[in-house]
Structures are given as C-alpha cells and as structure tokens.
C-alpha positions as CSV (number, residue, x, y, z in Angstrom):
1,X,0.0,0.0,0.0
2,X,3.1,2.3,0.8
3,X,5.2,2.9,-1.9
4,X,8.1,5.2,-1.3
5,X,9.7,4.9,-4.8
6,X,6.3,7.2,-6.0
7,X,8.4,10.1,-4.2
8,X,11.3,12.6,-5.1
9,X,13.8,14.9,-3.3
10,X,15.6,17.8,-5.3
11,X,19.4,18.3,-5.3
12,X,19.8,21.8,-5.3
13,X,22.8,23.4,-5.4
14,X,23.5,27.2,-4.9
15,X,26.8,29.3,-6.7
16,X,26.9,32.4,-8.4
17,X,28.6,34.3,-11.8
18,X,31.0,35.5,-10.4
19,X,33.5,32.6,-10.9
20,X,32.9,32.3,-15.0
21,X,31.5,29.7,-17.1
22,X,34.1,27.0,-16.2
23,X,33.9,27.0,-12.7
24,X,30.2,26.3,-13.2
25,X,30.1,24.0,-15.2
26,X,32.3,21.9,-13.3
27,X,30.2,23.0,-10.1
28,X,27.3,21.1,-12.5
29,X,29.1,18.0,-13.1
30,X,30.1,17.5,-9.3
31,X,26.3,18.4,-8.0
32,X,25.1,16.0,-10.8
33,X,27.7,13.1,-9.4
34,X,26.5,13.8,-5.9
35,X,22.7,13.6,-6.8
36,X,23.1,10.4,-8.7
37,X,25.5,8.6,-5.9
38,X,22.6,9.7,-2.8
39,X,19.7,8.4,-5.8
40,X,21.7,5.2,-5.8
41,X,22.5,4.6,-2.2
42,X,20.3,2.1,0.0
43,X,19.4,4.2,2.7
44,X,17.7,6.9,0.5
45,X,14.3,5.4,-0.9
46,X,13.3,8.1,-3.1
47,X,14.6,8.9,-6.4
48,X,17.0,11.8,-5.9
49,X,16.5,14.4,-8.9
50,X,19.2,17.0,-10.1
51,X,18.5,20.4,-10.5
52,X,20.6,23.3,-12.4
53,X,22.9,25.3,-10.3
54,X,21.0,28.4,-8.9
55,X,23.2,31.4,-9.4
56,X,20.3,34.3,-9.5
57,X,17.7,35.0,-7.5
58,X,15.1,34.4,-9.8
59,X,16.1,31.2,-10.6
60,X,16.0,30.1,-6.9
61,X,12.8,32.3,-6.7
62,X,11.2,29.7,-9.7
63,X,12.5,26.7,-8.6
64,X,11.2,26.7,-4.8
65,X,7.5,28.0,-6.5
66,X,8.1,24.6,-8.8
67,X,8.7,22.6,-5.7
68,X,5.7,23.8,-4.2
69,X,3.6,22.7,-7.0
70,X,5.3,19.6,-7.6
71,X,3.4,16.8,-6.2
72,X,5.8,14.0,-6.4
73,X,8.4,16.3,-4.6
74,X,8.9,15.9,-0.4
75,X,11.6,18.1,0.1
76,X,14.9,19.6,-1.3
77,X,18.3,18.7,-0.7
78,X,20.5,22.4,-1.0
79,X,24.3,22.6,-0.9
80,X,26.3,25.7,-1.7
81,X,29.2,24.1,-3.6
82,X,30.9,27.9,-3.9
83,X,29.9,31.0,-1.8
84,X,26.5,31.7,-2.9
85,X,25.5,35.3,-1.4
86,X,22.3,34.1,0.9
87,X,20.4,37.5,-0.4
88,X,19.5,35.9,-3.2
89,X,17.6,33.1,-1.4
90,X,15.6,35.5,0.8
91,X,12.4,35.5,-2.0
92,X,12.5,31.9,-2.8
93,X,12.8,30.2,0.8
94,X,9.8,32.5,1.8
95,X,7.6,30.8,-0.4
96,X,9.1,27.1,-0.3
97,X,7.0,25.4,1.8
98,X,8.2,22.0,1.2
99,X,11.0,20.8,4.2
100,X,14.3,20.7,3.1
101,X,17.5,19.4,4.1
102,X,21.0,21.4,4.1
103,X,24.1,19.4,3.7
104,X,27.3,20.9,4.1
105,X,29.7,18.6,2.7
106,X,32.2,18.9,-0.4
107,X,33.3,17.1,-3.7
108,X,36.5,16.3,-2.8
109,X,37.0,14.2,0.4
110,X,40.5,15.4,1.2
111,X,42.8,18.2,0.7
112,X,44.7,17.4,-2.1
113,X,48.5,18.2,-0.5
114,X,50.8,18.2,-3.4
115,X,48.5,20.5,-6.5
116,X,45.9,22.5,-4.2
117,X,46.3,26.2,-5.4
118,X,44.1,29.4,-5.9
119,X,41.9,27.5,-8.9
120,X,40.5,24.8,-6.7
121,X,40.2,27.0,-3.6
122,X,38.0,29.2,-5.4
123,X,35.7,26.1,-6.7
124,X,35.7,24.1,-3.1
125,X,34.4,27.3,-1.3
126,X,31.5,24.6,0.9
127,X,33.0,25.8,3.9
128,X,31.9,29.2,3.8
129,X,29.5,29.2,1.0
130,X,27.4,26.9,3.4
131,X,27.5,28.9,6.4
132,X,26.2,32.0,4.3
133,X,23.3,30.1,3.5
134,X,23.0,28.4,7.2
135,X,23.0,32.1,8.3
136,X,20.2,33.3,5.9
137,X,18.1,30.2,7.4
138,X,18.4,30.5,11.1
139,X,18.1,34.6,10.2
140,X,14.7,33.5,8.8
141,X,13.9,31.1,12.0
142,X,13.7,28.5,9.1
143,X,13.2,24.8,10.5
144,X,15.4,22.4,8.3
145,X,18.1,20.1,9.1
146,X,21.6,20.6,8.8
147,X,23.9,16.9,7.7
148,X,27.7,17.5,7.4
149,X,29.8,14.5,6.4
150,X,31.5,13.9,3.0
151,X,28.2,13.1,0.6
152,X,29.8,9.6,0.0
153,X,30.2,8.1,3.6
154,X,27.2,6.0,4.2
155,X,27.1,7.6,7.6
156,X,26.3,10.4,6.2
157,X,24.1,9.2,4.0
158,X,21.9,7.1,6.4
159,X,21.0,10.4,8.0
160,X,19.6,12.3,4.8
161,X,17.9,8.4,4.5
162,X,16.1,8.9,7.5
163,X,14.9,13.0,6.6
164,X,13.8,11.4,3.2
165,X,11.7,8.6,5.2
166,X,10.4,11.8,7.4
167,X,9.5,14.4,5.1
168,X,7.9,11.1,2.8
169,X,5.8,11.3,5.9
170,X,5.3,14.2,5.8
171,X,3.6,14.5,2.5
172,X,1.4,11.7,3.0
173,X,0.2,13.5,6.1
174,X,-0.9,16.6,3.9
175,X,-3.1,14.7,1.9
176,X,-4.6,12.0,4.8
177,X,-8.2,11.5,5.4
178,X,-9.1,9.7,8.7
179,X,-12.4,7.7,8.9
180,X,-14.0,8.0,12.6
181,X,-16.5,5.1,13.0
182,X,-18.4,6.4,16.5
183,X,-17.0,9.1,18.2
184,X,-13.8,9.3,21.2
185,X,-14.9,6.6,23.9
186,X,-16.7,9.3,26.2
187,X,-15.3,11.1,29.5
188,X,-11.6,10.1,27.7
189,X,-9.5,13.4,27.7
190,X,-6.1,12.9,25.9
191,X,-8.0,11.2,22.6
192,X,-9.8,14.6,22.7
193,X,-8.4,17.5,20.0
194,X,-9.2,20.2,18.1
195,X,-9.4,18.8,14.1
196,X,-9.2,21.7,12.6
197,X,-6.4,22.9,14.1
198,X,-4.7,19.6,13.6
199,X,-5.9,19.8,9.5
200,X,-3.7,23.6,9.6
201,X,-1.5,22.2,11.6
202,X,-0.2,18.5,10.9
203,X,-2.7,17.9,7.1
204,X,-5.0,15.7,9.1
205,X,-8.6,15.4,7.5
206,X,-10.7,13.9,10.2
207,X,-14.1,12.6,8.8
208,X,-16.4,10.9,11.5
209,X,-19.2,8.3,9.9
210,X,-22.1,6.6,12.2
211,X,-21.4,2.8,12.6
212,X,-24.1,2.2,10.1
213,X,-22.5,3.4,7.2
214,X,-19.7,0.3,8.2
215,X,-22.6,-2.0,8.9
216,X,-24.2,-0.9,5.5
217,X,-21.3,-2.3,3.6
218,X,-20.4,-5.0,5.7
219,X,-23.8,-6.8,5.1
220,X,-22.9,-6.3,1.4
221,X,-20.3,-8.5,1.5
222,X,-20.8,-11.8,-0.4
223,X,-20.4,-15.8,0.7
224,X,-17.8,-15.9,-1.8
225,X,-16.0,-12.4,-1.0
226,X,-15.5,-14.3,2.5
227,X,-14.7,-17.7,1.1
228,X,-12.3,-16.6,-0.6
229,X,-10.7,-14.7,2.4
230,X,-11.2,-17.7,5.2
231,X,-8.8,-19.3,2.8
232,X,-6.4,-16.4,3.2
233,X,-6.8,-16.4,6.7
234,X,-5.9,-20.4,6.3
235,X,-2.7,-20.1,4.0
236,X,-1.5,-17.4,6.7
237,X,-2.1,-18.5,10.3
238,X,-2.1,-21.4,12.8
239,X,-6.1,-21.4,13.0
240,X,-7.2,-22.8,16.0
241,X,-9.7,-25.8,15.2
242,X,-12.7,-24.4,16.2
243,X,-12.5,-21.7,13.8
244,X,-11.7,-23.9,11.1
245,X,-14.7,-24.8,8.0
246,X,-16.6,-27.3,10.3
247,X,-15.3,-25.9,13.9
248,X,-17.9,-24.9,16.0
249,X,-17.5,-21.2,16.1
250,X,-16.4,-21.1,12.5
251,X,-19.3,-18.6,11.9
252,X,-17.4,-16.3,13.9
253,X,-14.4,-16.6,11.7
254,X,-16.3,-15.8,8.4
255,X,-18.2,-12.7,10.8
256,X,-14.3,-11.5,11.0
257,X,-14.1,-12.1,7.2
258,X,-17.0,-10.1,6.5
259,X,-16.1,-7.2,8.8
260,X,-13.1,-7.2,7.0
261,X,-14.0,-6.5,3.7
262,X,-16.8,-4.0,4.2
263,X,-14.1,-2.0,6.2
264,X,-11.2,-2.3,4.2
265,X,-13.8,-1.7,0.7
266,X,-15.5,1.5,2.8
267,X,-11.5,2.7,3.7
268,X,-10.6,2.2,-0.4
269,X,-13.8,4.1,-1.4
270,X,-13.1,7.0,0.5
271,X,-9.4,7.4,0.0
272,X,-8.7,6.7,3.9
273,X,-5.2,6.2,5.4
274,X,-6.2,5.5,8.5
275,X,-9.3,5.1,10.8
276,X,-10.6,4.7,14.5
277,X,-13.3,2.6,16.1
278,X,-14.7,2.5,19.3
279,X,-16.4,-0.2,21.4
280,X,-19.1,2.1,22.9
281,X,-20.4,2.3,19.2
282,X,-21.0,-1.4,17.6
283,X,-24.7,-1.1,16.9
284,X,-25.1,-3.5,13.7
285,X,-21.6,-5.3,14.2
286,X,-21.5,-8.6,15.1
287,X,-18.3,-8.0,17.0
288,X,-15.6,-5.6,17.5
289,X,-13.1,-5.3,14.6
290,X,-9.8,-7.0,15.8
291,X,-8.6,-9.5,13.3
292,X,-9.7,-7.1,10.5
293,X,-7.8,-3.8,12.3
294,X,-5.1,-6.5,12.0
295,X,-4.8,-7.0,9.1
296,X,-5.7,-3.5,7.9
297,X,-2.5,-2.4,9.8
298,X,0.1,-4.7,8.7
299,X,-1.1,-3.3,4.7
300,X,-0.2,0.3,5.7
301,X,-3.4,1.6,7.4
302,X,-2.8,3.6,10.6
303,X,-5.3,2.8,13.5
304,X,-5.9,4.0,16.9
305,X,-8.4,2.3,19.4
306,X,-11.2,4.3,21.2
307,X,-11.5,7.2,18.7
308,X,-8.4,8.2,18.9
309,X,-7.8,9.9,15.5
310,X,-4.4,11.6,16.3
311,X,-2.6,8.4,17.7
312,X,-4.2,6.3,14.0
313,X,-2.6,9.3,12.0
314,X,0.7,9.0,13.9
315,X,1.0,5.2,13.3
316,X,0.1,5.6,9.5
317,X,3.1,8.2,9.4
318,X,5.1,5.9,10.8
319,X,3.7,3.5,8.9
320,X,5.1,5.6,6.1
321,X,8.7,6.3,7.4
322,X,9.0,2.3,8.0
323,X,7.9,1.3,4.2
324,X,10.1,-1.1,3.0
325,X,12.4,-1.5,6.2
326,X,12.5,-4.8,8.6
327,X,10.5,-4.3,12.1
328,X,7.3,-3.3,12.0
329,X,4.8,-0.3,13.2
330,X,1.6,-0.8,15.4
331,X,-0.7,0.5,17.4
332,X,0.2,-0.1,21.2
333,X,-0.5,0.5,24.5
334,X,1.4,0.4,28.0
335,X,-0.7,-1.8,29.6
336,X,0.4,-3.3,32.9
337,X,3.8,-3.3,34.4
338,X,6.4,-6.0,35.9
339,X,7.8,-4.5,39.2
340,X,10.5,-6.8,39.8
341,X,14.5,-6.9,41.6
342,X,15.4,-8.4,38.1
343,X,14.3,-4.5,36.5
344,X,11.0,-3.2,36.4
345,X,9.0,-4.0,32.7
346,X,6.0,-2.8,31.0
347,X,3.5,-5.2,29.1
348,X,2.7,-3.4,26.3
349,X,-1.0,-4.6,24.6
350,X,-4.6,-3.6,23.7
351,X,-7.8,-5.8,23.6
352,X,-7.4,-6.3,20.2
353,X,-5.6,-4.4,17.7
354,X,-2.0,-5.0,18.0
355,X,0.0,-4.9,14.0
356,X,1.3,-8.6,12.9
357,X,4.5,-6.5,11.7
358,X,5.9,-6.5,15.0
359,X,5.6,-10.6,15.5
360,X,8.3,-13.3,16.0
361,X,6.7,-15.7,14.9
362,X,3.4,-17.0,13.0
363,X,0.4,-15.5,14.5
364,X,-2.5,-17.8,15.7
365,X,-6.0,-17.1,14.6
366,X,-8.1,-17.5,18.0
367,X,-11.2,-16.5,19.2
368,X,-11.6,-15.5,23.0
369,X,-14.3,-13.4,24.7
370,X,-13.7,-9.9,25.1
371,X,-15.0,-8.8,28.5
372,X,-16.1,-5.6,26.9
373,X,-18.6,-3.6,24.8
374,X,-21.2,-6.5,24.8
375,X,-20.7,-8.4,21.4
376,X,-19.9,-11.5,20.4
377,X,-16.4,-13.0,21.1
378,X,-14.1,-11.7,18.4
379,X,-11.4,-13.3,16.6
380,X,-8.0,-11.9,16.7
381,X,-4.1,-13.0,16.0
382,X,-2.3,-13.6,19.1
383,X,1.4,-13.6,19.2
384,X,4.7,-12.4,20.9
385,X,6.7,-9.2,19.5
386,X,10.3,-9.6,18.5
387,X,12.7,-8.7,21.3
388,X,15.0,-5.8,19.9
389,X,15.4,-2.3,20.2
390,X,12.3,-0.1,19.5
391,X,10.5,3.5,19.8
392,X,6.4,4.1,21.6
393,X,5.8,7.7,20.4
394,X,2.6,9.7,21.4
395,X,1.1,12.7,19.6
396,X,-1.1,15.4,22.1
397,X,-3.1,18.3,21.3
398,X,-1.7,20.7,24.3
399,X,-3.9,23.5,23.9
400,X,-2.0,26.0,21.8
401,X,0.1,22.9,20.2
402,X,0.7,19.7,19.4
403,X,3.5,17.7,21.1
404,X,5.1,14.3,20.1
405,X,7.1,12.3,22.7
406,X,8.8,9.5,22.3
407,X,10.3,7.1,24.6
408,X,13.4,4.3,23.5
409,X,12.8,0.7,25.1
410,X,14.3,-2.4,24.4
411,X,11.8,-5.6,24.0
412,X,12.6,-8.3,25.6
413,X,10.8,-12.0,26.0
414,X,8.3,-12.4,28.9
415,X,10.0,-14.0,31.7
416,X,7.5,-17.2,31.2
417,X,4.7,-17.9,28.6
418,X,1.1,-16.5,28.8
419,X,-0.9,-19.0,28.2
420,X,-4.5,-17.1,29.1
421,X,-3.4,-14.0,27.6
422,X,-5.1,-13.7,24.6
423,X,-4.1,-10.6,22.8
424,X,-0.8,-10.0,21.0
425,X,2.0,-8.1,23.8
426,X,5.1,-6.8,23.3
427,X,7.3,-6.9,26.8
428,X,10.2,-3.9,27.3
429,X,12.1,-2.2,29.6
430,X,12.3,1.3,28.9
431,X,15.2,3.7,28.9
432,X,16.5,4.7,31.3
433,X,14.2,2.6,33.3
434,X,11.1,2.1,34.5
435,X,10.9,4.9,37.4
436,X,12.6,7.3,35.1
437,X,10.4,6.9,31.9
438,X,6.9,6.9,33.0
439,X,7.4,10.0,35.5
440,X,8.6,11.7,32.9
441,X,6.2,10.4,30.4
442,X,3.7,11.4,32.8
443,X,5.0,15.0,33.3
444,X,4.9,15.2,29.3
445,X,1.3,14.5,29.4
446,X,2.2,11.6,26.9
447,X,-1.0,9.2,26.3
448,X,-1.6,5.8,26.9
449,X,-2.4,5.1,23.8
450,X,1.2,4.9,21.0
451,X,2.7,4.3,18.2
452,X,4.9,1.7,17.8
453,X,8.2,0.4,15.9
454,X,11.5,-1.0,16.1
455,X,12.7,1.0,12.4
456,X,11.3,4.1,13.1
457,X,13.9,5.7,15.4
458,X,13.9,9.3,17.5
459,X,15.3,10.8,14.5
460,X,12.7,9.8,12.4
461,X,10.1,11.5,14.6
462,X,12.1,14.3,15.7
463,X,13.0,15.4,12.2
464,X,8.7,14.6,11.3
465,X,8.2,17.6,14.2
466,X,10.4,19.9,12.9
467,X,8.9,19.8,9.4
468,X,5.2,20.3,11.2
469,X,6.8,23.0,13.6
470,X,5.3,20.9,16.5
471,X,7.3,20.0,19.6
472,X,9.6,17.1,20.5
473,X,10.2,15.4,23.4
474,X,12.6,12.3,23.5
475,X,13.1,10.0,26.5
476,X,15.7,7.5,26.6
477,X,19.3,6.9,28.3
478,X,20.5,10.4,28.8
479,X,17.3,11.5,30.7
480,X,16.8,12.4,34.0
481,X,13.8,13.6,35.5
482,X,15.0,16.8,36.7
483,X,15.9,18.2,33.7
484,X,13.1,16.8,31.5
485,X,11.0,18.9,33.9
486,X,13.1,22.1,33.3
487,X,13.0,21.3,28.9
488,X,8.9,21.3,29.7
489,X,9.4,24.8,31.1
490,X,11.4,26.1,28.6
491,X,9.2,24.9,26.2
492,X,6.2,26.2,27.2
493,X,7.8,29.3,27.5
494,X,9.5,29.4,23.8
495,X,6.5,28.1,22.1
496,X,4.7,31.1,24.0
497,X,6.6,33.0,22.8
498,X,7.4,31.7,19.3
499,X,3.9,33.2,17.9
500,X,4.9,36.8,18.3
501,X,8.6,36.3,16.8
C-alpha cells in the first residue's frame, strides 16, 4: 500500500557568476555526481532528482514556487558548492513550503597536499558558501536540518535516508483523510483535540461516519468475497480448530471475514489512510473489529483504538517512514507493568488491535471473549513481539500545540509464557528505566495510547516535528527527570513566545 519509490527529493545546489562559465560548469558536473550517488545509495528510498545550479535569485525564486507545486516532490536537498550570497535566497525560501534538508559537505574528500592552489580553492568554497546560506536560514527562523559529512560516507548518508523517510511522511500527512467510526470513547480526555487545528496544523482530514455506514457495507459483502478470504486467513495463520470450516465457532471466523472486507472496501472508497473505532459504538456489528484492524494495519493503514484519530494518524506516518524496512509499526499500549528486583517492565497490549508486523513468529487465529462492549467473542491474532530495540511515540493536542514524545525501550521475551493472555503483547524495559520513563512520560502528558516500531527511530520522529513546527520530546538513556522537567518549562515558554517572533 506504501510505496516510497512514487516520491522525489531535489538536489539543489546554490553558486553564483562570479567565478565564470568554467567553474560552473564543473560545479554542475560534481552536484550531478553527488545527486546520482545519494539516488543510488540504500538508505535513501526516493529517487533523488538534479536540478541546475541556482546562481540568481530568480532562478532560486522559480524553482522553490516549482517545488511547491510539484506533487511528487517531499523536500529539497541544498548545498552551496561555492559562496552563494544568501540574499538571493531570501524571495524563494519565503515561499518554499516544502521541508528541506542542508548538507554541508564537499566534492572532494580530502585536501589534495601536493596540487591545491588558488583554482580549486575558489571552486571548493562549501566551507563558507554553506554557512552563508545556514546564516540566511536560522536569520529567517527556518526549521530544516543541517547533515555535514562527506556526501559519499554511508554515515552520512543514512542520515539524509532517514529525513527522506520523514518528510515522505510528511507528505502523505498533507493529503490523509481519517475515517472516525463512533466518536472518542466518552469522558476520555487525551483522545480529545481540536481537528481543525490539527488539518492547519499537521494535514489531518478527520471525517467521523455513524457505525451504520460500516454495517451498510459490511452486510454487502458476499459468501464468496468471504470464502475466498477464510482461505487467506488459512494459508496465513495457525487457525485454532474451532475456527476452522466445520469448527464450532467457524461462523465467527467468516463474521471476522466479512467485517473485514466491508471496512477495508469503505477505507478504499473513501481514499482513507487511516481510521478509528470505538467499542461504545458497535450497533449492527457482530463483533468488535480485531482480526480485521489486524490485518488493515500490517497493509499500511494507521489505526488507533477508542477514537483516537491523532494516535491512527501518527502510526500511518510511521507507517510511512517504516515502508520497505525490517520491524514493523503498530498500534500499542502500556498496559500493565512487571515491578521486579530483576528490573522493572511494562506489558505493552490492547484488547485487540496490535500490528502482525511486529511478531516473531506466525500468528495464531483465536477466538476469545472480550469482556467488553457486549458483542460476540471476536477473533484476533495472538502472538509475541520480536525482542530488539524499538520507539512508543505519542502525539497530544496541548492546547496552543501539538506535542510528540517519544520514549526508546528495548523488548525483551516475557520472563515465562502467557498462556490465558489472549491478545498479541510486546514486553520492554524502557530507557532509562522504568521509574525514570513513566514519571517523565507522565509530566509530558504523553497518552496511553502509541505508536509503535523498532525502524522508526527518534530521529525519524524528531525530524517529522520539525517539518510540522510541532514540539519534540525524547526520553531515553540520557534523561533524567529533573531536567526533562526544566526542557517542559522552557518549552512552554519558547512556544509562548514563538507566535509573536
């Protein structure tokens, strides 16, 4: 459902005429080797486009209004490969409103010893010519990120990889519509927000639909639409026999079945990204969507339980950054905890809806009773996550904005199986520890509810907030509660002030 290869990134690199027609034309030739050596390198997933060199400020003027318009385009790539006087970008980066990305690097890796003179000086002028142009962005309180490393290291390319995975995201927010079926689950505060300052704001377009229109298209499903998908469900999993053609609560299988095809034809119809559900609101359902969330999920969809709109959009751009990477992104939940001398853990669930991206090994197809919302017992896959290192990030409408917090944790296996647990759980220990994480968590406001993934790191999300000018909190090894306490301040205080600046 994600494809990352539909996107492009612009290598634009600034000069000017002063140094002649030879010095640009080389200048050309180097920015054209650079562009086609990030286009080729693994860790950038989006076809990497050269531009000409901008030496005027028309020219940059035109080609940040072309960005704009360009639909395939996420973001540019700039680099001044001589001085480029930063005047001439004033008029075009006030208009660009597509993220972009400086790297200061140069063509050649080293100083060649034995031949440098005056000629190459003048043509290798990145170490100046880029802090002219850094000067005219942080002068225009531009938010962008700055990468300096020679442009062939694959350090240095990992880290534009990761702004490409982000500002991919990025665009696919400005564009994704979010299907509400039933509203928040009621009295709940942190699911809450304002939608249209989150459509200004972050591109959401939050559509709420009565559970009827679901049920509507869920009856129109026909025996053979779900034959053909019991099979699937078959091929795929380790069905229990009961839900097997001729088990005794097979009907409830090919209920699943159904509710998975009306949901995911409604989402196609509609253009929908991502989508909530509530079990306050399953008038007409036969039971609570779990095995079709599921599903939905691992093909790209982004979900949140409950309502919650903001925490379905935040796992479909996650969703997003992830495409085509090892790990996984789901919809999770800190659900109980393990206090315990051998270091405290978290059990990380929900009563249904957990991604089969994340799991070690083949799901199970069961069916279990759900405790909850007064429907019949729903079928869902059941499994452990993989242990390895991985990222819960939360998104919160604060009042005047929106702040995402992330918190690192490393998965580990459960210290014995869990047999009667019948959901899918993920078991971690986050950084720095237990004590550390959820009181600042807590003091963040973060929600219960996350998104979660073991390729999608802190960079990921933090470059993702820069580009929607929200605010970024990461927990992990380095904090302490003290200080996370005083950033909170100085937050509130900067963002506060930020509007009249």
């Amino acid at each position: 459902m994600i494809d990352l290869k539909q996107y492009e990134v612009w290598f634009v690199t600034g000069s000017q005429h002063l140094y002649g027609p030879k010095t640009l034309e080389e200048v050309a030739q180097h920015s054209k080797e650079i562009a086609a050596a990030l286009g080729a390198s693994a860790h950038i997933p989006v076809k990497v486009v050269f531009k000409p060199v901008l030496t005027t400020p028309d020219a940059i003027r035109s080609l940040c209004l072309e960005a704009n318009s360009a639909k395939n385009c996420v973001g540019l790539v700039t680099w001044m490969h001589t001085f480029s006087p930063a005047k001439m970008w004033i008029a075009g980066l006030s208009l660009l409103n597509k993220p972009f990305l400086h790297l200061h690097t140069q063509y050649g890796r080293e100083i060649p010893w034995s031949t440098i003179d005056m000629d190459f000086m003048n043509l290798n002028q990145s170490a100046h010519g880029d802090r002219e142009f850094g000067f005219i962005g942080s002068r225009m309180r531009l938010d962008r990120k700055v990468v300096v490393g020679y442009w062939g290291d694959d350090e240095t390319q990992k880290e534009i990889g990761i702004w490409v995975r982000a500002a991919c995201a990025w665009a696919d927010a400005q564009d994704m519509k979010v299907a509400r079926f039933g509203d928040n689950m009621r009295d709940v505060a942190v699911t809450e927000g304002n939608k249209v300052s989150a459509q200004i704001r972050l591109g959401y377009d939050v559509y709420g639909y009565g559970i009827g229109d679901l049920v509507k298209l869920v009856n129109e499903v026909s025996d053979g639409e779900v034959d053909k998908l019991v099979q699937t469900y078959m091929d795929e999993y380790d069905v229990v026999a009961e839900l097997k053609p001729g088990g005794a609560k097979n009907q409830s299988l090919r209920d699943g079945a159904r509710i998975e095809i009306g949901l995911r034809n409604f989402l196609t119809a509609g253009n929908f990204k991502a989508f909530t559900d509530t079990f306050e609101d399953l008038h007409g359902m036969a039971q609570l969507p779990g095995l079709a969330v599921q599903r939905l999920m691992r093909d790209g969809y982004g979900f949140g339980g409950e309502g919650d709109w903001k925490t379905s959009a935040l796992v479909r751009s996650m969703k997003v950054m992830n495409a085509g990477q090892e790990g996984g992104v789901s919809f999770m939940e800190d659900y109980t905890y393990h206090f315990s001398k051998t270091g405290d853990k978290v059990l990380g669930a929900h009563m249904l809806e957990i991604c089969e991206s994340i799991a070690v090994n083949k799901p199970k197809l069961e069916i279990h009773p759900l405790g909850i919302g007064g429907k019949a017992d729903p079928v869902r896959l059941v499994f452990d996550a993989r242990t390895g290192v991985g990222v819960c990030a939360s998104i919160m409408d604060m009042g005047g904005r929106y702040r995402l917090v992330a918190n690192v944790v490393d998965v580990v296996p459960t210290d014995a199986p869990l047999p009667k647990l019948p959901v899918a759980r993920a078991l971690w220990l986050p950084r720095p520890n237990l004590k550390v994480a959820a009181a600042t968590w807590i003091f963040a406001g973060g929600a219960h509810h996350t998104g979660f993934s073991y390729s999608v790191t802190p960079e990921h999300l933090r470059d993702f907030a820069e580009m929607a000018g929200i605010e970024f909190l990461l927990i992990d090894e380095n904090t302490k509660v003290e200080e996370f306490k005083k950033e909170l301040r100085w937050n509130d205080l900067y963002y506060h002030l930020n509007k009249g600046l």
